[in-house]
C-alpha positions as CSV (number, residue, x, y, z in Angstrom):
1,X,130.6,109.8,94.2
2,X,129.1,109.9,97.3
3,X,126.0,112.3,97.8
4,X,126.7,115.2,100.3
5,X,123.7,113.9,102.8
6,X,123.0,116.3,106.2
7,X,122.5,114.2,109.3
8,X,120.7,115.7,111.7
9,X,119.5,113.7,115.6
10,X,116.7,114.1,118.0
11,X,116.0,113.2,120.7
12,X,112.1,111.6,120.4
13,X,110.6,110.2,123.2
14,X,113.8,108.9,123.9
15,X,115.0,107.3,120.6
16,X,118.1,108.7,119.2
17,X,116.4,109.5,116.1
18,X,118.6,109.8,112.8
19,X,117.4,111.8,110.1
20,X,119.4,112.7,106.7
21,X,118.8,115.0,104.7
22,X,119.7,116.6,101.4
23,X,118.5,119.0,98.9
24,X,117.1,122.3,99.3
25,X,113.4,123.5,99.0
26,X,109.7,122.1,99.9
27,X,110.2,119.4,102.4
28,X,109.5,116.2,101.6
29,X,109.3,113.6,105.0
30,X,109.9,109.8,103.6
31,X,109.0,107.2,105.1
32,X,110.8,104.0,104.4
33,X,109.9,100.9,104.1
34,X,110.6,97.2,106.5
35,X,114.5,97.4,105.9
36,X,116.8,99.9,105.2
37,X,119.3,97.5,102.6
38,X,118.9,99.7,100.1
39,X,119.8,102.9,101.3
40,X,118.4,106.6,100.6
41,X,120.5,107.5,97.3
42,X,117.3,107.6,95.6
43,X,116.7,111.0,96.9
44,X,119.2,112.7,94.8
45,X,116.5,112.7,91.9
46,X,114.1,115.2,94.1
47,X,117.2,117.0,95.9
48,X,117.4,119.4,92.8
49,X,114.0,120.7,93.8
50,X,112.9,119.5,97.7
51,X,114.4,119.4,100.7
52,X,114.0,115.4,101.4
53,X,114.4,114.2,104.9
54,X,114.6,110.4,105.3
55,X,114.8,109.3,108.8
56,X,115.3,105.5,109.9
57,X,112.3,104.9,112.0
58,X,112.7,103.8,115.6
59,X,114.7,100.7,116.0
60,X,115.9,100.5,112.5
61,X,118.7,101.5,110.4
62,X,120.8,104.9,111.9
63,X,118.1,105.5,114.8
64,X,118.5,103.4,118.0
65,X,116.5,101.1,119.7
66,X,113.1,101.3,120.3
67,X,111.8,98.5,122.9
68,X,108.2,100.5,123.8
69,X,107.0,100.1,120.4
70,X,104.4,97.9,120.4
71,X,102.5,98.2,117.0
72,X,101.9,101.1,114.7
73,X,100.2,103.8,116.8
74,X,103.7,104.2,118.9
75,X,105.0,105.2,115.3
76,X,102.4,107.3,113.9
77,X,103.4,108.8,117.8
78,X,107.1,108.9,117.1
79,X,106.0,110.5,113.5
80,X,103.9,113.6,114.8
81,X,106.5,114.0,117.8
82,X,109.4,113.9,115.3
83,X,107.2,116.8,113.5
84,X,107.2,118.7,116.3
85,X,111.0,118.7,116.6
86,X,111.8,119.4,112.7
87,X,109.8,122.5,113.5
88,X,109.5,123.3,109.5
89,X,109.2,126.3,108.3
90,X,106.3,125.4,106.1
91,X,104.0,122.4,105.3
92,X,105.9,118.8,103.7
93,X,104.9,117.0,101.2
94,X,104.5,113.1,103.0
95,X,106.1,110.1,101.0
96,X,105.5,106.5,102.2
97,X,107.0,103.3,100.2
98,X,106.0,100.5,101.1
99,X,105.4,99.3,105.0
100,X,106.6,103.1,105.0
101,X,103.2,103.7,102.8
102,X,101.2,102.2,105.3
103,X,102.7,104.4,108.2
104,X,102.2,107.1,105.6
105,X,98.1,106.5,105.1
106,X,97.1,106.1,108.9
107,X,99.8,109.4,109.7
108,X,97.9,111.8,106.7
109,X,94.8,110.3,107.8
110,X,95.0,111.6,111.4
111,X,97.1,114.8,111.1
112,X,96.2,115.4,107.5
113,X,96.1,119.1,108.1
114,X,100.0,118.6,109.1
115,X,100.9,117.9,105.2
116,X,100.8,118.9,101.6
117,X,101.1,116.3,99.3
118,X,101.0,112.8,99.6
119,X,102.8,110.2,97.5
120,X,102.3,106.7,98.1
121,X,105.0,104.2,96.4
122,X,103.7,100.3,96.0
123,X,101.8,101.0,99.8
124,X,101.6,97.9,102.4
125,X,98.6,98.1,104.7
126,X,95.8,96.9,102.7
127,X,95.9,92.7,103.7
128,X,93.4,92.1,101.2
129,X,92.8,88.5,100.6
130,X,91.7,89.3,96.9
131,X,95.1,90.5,96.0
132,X,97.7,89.1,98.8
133,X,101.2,90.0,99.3
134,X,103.9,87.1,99.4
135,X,104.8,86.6,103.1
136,X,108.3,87.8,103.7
137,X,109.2,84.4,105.7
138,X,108.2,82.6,102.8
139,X,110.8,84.4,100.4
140,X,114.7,82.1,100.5
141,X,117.5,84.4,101.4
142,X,118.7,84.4,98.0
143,X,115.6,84.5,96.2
144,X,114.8,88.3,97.4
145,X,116.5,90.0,94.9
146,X,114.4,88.9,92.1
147,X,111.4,89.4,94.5
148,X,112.3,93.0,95.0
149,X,112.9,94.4,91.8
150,X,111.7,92.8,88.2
151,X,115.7,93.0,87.5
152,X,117.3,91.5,89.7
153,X,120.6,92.3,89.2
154,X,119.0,96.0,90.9
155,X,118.1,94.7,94.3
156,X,121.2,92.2,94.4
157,X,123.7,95.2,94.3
158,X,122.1,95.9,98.3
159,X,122.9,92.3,99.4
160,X,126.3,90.9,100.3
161,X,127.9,89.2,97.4
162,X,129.9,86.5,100.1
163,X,133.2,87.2,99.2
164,X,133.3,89.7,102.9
165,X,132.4,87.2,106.1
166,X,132.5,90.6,107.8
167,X,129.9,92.7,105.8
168,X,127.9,89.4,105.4
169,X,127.6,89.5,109.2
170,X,126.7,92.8,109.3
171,X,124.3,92.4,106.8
172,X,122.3,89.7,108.5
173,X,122.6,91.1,112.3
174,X,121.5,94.6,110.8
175,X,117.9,92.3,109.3
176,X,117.5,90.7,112.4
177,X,117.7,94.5,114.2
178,X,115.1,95.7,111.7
179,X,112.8,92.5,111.6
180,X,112.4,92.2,115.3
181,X,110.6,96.1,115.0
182,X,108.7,95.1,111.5
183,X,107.7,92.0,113.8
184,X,106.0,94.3,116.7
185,X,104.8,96.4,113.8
186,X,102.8,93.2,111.9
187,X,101.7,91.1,115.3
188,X,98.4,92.5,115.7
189,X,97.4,92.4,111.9
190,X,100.1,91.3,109.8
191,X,101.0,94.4,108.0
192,X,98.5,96.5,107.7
193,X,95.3,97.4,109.3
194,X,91.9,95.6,108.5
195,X,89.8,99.2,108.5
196,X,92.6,101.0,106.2
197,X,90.3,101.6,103.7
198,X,88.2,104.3,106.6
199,X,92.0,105.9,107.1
200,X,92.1,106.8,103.3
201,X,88.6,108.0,103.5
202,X,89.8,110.5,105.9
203,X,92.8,111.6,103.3
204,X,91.7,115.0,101.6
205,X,95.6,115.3,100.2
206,X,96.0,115.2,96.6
207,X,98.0,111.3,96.7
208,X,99.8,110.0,93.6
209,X,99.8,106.1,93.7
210,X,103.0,104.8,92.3
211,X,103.5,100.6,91.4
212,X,105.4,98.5,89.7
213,X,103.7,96.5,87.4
214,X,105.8,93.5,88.1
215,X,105.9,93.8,91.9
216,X,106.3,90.6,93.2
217,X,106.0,91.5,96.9
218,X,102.9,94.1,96.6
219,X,100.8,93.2,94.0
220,X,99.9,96.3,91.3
221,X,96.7,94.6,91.3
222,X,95.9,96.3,94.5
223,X,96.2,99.5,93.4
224,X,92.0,100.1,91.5
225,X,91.2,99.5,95.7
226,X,93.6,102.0,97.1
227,X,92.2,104.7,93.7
228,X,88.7,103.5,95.4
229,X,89.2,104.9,98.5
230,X,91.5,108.1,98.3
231,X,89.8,111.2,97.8
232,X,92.1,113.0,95.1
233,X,94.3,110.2,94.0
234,X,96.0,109.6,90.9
235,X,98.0,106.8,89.5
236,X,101.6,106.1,87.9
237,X,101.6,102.7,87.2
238,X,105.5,101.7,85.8
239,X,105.9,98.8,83.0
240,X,108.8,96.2,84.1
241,X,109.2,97.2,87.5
242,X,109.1,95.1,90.5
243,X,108.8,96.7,94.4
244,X,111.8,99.2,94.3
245,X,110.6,102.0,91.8
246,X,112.7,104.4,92.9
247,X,115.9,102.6,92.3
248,X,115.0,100.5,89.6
249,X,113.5,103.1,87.4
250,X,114.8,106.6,89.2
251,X,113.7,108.0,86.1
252,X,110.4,107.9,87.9
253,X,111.1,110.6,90.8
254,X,110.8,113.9,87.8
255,X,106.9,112.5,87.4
256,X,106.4,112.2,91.5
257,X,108.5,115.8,91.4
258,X,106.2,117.5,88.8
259,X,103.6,116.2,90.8
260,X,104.5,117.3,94.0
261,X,105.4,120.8,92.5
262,X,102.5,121.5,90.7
């Protein structure tokens, strides 16, 4: 069955800027992460108590193109402008997964006041040589299932399975959309920022830190650096799991719900 998602436009600097939405309650914004392949259904298991608003950043999945952006300020821009638009009628609760949890950190670091909550789901933006993250380019097409969730069978259900020329098209012009933005994104730094730990400093939101423990992309082992640095942090870490938590263990979203309703 299909969920009954809202989809609201702006307008934002001058990006068609898509934004659905379901649920009622608290707003939650989510940021997603460097593709949009597997989709938003995840937010059903927080609809029942949050109003979650998931919008495709700039140049990526429903929004349209966004040729200005030239690294990640001109999103944490896009971010506080597309605030500004939403209007809420009270604080949101910030969710980043992902390159998503990197746009999340700098964002709450400089408009913290702007949010309740933060959650922060297997978070790029660190680039610490200790513990690196397996380069994208160096992943084989068909090997990023098993790279994106500990079973793969759970990430392969996003790809094409090649019996559609048509979808597999699709499939493979909507990547080259979304890497060409992730590119701009990660020229300066790769993805991240070398003085992220001084953004979490700045972070006086209670943050829950949620990781697979198998995450092939992101390493879990991370994570003690990122508890470090954030203020009022606490951690979910979640046994035989790779980089999609929500969708491989959904059962996951009633902890970051309690959380983010307590």
């Amino acid at each position: 069955m299909a969920l009954n998602f809202e989809t609201l436009e702006y307008d934002i600097g001058g990006v068609r800027t898509v934004v659905k939405a379901i649920g009622s309650g608290k707003p939650i914004l989510f940021l997603h992460g460097a593709a949009t392949l597997e989709g938003f259904d995840f937010a059903e298991g927080l609809a029942d108590r949050f109003r979650v608003l998931l919008p495709s950043h700039p140049g990526m999945g429903l929004s349209g193109p966004a040729p200005h952006v030239a690294d990640i300020s001109d999103m944490l821009l896009h971010y506080l402008n597309l605030m500004d638009a939403l209007d809420l009628p009270e604080k949101p609760h910030l969710m980043g997964f992902s390159m998503g949890g990197w746009m999340a950190t700098e964002l709450a670091a400089i408009a913290r006041e702007r949010f309740d909550k933060l959650v922060l789901i297997a978070p790029a933006g660190l680039n610490d040589p200790a513990h690196p993250a397996t380069p994208l380019n160096a992943i084989a097409p068909q090997d990023f299932p098993g790279y994106l969730s500990h079973d793969s069978a759970v990430a392969a259900r996003f790809f094409p399975d090649g019996s559609d020329a048509a979808v597999a098209e699709s499939f493979s012009a909507d990547r080259a959309r979304e890497g060409d933005l992730v590119g701009r994104l990660c020229a300066p730094f790769g993805m991240g920022h070398p003085n992220l730990r001084r953004f979490m400093a700045r972070i006086t939101n209670p943050t829950l830190l949620v990781w697979g423990e198998q995450d092939r992309l992101l390493p879990a082992s991370q994570a003690p650096i990122w508890l470090e640095n954030l203020r009022d942090a606490q951690f979910l870490s979640v046994p035989e799991t790779g980089h999609l938590v929500p969708q491989e263990r959904p059962e996951t979203l009633k902890t970051i719900g309690d959380f983010l309703a307590t």
